[in-house]
N, C-alpha and C positions, 0 to 999 in steps of 0.2 A: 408435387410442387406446393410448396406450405410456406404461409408467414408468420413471422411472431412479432407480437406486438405488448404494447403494456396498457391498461385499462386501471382508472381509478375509478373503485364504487365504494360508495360511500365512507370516503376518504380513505379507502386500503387502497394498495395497489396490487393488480394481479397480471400475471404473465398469460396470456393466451395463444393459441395456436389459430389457423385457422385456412381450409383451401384459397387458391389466389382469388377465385372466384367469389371470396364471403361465405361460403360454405362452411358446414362443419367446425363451428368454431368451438373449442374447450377450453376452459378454465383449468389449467396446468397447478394451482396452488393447493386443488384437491383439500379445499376445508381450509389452509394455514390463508391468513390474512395479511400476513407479514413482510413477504416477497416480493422484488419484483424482478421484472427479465434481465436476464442476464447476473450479474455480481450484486448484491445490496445487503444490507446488514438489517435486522429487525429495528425496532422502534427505542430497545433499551440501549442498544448497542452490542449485545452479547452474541447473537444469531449469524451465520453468515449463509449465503446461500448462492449456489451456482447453477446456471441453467444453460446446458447445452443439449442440440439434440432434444429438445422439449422435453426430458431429464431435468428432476433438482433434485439436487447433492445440500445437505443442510447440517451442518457442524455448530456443536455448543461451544459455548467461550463463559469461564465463572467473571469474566471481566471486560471490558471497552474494546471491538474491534472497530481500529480507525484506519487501515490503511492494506488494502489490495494489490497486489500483483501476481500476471499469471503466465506461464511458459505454456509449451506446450501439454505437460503432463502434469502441473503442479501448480495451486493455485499459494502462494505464497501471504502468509495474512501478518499484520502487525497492529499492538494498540497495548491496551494495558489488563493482560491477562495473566494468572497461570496457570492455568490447564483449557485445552480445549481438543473436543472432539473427544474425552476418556484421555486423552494424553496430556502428561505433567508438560507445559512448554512454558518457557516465560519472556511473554511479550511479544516473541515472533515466531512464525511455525510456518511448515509446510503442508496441504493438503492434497493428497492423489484426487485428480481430476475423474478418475476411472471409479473409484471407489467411495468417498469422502475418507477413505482411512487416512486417517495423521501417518505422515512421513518420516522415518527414522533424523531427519533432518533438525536441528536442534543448538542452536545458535546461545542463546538466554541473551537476554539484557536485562538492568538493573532500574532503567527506567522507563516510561513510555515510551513507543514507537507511533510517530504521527504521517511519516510519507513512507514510502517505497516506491522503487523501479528495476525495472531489470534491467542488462546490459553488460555484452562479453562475457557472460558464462557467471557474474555477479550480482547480486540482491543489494543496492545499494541503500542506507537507511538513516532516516531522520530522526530526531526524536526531543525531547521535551527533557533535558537535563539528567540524562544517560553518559557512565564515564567508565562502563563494562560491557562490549560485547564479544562477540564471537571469539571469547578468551582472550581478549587482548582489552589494553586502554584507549577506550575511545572519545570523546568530546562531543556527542550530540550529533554525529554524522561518523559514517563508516563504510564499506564496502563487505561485504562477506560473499565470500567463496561458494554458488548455489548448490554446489555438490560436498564438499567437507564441512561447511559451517563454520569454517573459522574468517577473520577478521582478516583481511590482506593488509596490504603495506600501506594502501591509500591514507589519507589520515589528514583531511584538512583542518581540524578542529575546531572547534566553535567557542565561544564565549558564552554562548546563552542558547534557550530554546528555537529548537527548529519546526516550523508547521507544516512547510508544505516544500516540494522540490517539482520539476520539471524540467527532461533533459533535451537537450540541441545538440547535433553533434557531436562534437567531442566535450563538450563539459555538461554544465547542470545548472540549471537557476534555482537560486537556495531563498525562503521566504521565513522570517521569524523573528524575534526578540532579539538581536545581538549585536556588537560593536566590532565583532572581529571572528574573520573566519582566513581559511588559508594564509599565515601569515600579514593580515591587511588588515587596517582600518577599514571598516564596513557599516554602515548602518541600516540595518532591518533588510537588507537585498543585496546579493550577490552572485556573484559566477564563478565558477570552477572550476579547473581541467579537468577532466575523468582519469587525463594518466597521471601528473604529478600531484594532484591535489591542492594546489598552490588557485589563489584568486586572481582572475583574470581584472585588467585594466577597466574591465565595466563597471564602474562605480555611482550607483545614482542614489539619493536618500530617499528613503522611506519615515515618515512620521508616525505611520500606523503598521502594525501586524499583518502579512500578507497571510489567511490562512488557504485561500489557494489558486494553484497559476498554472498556466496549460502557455507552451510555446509552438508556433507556429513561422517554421523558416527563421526569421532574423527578428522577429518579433516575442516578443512577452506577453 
C-alpha cells in the first residue's frame, strides 16, 4: 500500500512515492526536474509526461503541448506541433499509455489545438483559428472520431479563437475570443449540444477571454 504525492524543491516539482506509513519514500523523476505526478508538460511546453503505476512515460514535442486527454489506453495530446515522440503529427496526436509509442492515429490540423476532451467514443477539439481537421472543414471546434481520426458531422463553428472547453452532460461550455458559434450570437461564452452542435439558450457575456473552466453539476 503506497502513495504518491508531488513535492516542489527548489522550485521543480517531483512526483514521489512513498509507504502509507511515511516510509520509504522515492523520487520517481530519477534526475529530470521537469515533472510532475500524474500528466504535466515541461517548462518550455515541448515535454509531456505520464505517471502511472509510479512509471513515467515522457514524449518530445519540436512544438507547444497545450491540451491533454486520456482514455483508457491512450493519452490523447493537442497544441502547436509537428512531430512528436519521433512521429510526424500536426498538432494533435495520440500516445500508447503502455508504451509512450505514438499511435498510428493521426488527425492533423492546420492550426493550434488549445482544449480537448473525450466522450462517446470522440476527441472533441478547440483551437485558436483552425479551418482543417480530421480532413474535413472545421471552424476552431470539431469532434473527431478516436479510432479513424477523421472529423464527424458535429460542426458548431466558430467565429474566432477557442481556449478552453468543459463538458456537462450533454453539451460543452466553450470559452474564447468570439461573437458566434453554433449558429448564434454569442459573446466570448457559450453552450453547445454534443449531438446537434447547435448553441444552447445559455447566453451570458463575457468581456474578457475565459482561458479556462472546469463545470460542476449545473454550475460553471
Amino acid at each position: 500500500n503506497q502513495l504518491g504525492f508531488q513535492a516542489l524543491i527548489n522550485g521543480d516539482s517531483h512526483p514521489f512515492r512513498m509507504d502509507k506509513d511515511g516510509r520509504n519514500k522515492k523520487d520517481l523523476t530519477e534526475g529530470s526536474k521537469e515533472f510532475a505526478y500524474g500528466f504535466n508538460t515541461s517548462r518550455d511546453g515541448k515535454r509531456i509526461a505520464y505517471h502511472k503505476n509510479y512509471q513515467i512515460w515522457i514524449a518530445d514535442a519540436d512544438g507547444l503541448v497545450d491540451a491533454i486527454a486520456v482514455s483508457d489506453t491512450l493519452l490523447y495530446v493537442g497544441g502547436d506541433f509537428a512531430n512528436l515522440g519521433g512521429a510526424m503529427r500536426t498538432r494533435l496526436a495520440a500516445v500508447d499509455l503502455s508504451n509512450a509509442q505514438v499511435s498510428p492515429w493521426n488527425p492533423g490540423c492546420n492550426a493550434q489545438v488549445s482544449s480537448i476532451f473525450l466522450s462517446g467514443g470522440n476527441v472533441y477539439v478547440a483551437g485558436l483559428y483552425f479551418s482543417s481537421i480530421g480532413g474535413a472543414t472545421r471552424r476552431n471546434i470539431a469532434a473527431i472520431d478516436a479510432l479513424t481520426g477523421l472529423a464527424t458531422d458535429w460542426n458548431p463553428s466558430c467565429d474566432g479563437g477557442l481556449y478552453s472547453m468543459a463538458q456537462y452532460g450533454t453539451g460543452v461550455f466553450v470559452g474564447g475570443a468570439f461573437s458566434s458559434i453554433g449558429g448564434q450570437y454569442r459573446s466570448g461564452l457559450a453552450a453547445v449540444d454534443l449531438s446537434s452542435g447547435a448553441a444552447t439558450a445559455w447566453a451570458p457575456t463575457l468581456d474578457q477571454v475565459a482561458f479556462a473552466m472546469a463545470s460542476s453539476g449545473s454550475r460553471l
